[in-house]
C-alpha positions as CSV (number, residue, x, y, z in Angstrom):
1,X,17.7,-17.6,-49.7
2,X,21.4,-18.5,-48.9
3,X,22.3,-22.1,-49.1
4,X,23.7,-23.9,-46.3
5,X,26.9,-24.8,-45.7
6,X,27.8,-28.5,-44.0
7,X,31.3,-28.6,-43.1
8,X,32.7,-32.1,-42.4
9,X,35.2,-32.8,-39.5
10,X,39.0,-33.7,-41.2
11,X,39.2,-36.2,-38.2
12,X,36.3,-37.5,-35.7
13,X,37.5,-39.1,-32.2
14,X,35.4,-40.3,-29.6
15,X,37.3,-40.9,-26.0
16,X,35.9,-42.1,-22.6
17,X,35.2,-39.2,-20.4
18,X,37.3,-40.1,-17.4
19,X,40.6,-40.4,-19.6
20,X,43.4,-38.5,-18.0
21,X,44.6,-35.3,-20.0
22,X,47.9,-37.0,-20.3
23,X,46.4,-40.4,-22.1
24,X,43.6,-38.0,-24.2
25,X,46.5,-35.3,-25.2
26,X,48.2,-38.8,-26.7
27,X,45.1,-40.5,-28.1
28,X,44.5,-36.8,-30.4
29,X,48.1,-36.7,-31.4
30,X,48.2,-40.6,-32.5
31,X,44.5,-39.9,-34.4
32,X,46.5,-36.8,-36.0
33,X,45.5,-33.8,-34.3
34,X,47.5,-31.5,-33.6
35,X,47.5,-30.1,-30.0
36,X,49.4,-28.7,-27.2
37,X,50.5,-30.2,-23.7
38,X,47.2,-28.7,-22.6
39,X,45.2,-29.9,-25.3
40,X,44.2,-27.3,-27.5
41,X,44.6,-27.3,-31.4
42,X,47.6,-25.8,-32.5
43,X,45.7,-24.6,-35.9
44,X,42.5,-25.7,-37.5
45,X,39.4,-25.7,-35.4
46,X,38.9,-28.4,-32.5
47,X,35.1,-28.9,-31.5
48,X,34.3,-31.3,-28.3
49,X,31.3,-32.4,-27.1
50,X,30.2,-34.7,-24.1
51,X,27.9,-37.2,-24.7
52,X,26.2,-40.4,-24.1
53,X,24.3,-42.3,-21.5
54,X,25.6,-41.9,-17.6
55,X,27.4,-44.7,-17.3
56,X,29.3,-44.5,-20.4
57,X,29.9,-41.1,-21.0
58,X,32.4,-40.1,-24.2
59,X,33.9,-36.7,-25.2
60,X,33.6,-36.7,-29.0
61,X,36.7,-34.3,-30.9
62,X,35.7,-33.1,-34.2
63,X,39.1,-31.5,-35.6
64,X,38.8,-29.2,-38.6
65,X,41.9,-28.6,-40.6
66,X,40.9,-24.9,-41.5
67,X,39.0,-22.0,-39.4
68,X,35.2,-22.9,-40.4
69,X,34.1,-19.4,-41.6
């Protein structure tokens, strides 16, 4: 049997949903990510997911330095 691998994210941020893409683009780059004007890493591996109840719903980024393989 192959043992599993857990990768951990280099950098976790979680953002209110309704931020503009202006305001999230600058909360990534201040937490250190490194993205584009339209928000997409510019190396590394950028995972985001949407959760949390319905009135306070929160994109979570989980940035990954290298490719996960």
């Amino acid at each position: 049997m192959q043992k599993q691998t857990i990768h951990s994210a280099t950098i976790t941020l979680k953002l209110p949903l309704d931020l503009s893409l202006r305001d999230e683009i600058a909360a990534l780059r201040a937490a250190g990510i490194p993205v584009d004007s339209l928000g997409n890493a510019q190396f590394g591996f950028l995972f985001i997911r949407t959760g949390g109840n319905s009135q306070n719903r929160k994109n979570t980024f989980r940035w990954f330095a290298s490719s996960i393989p």
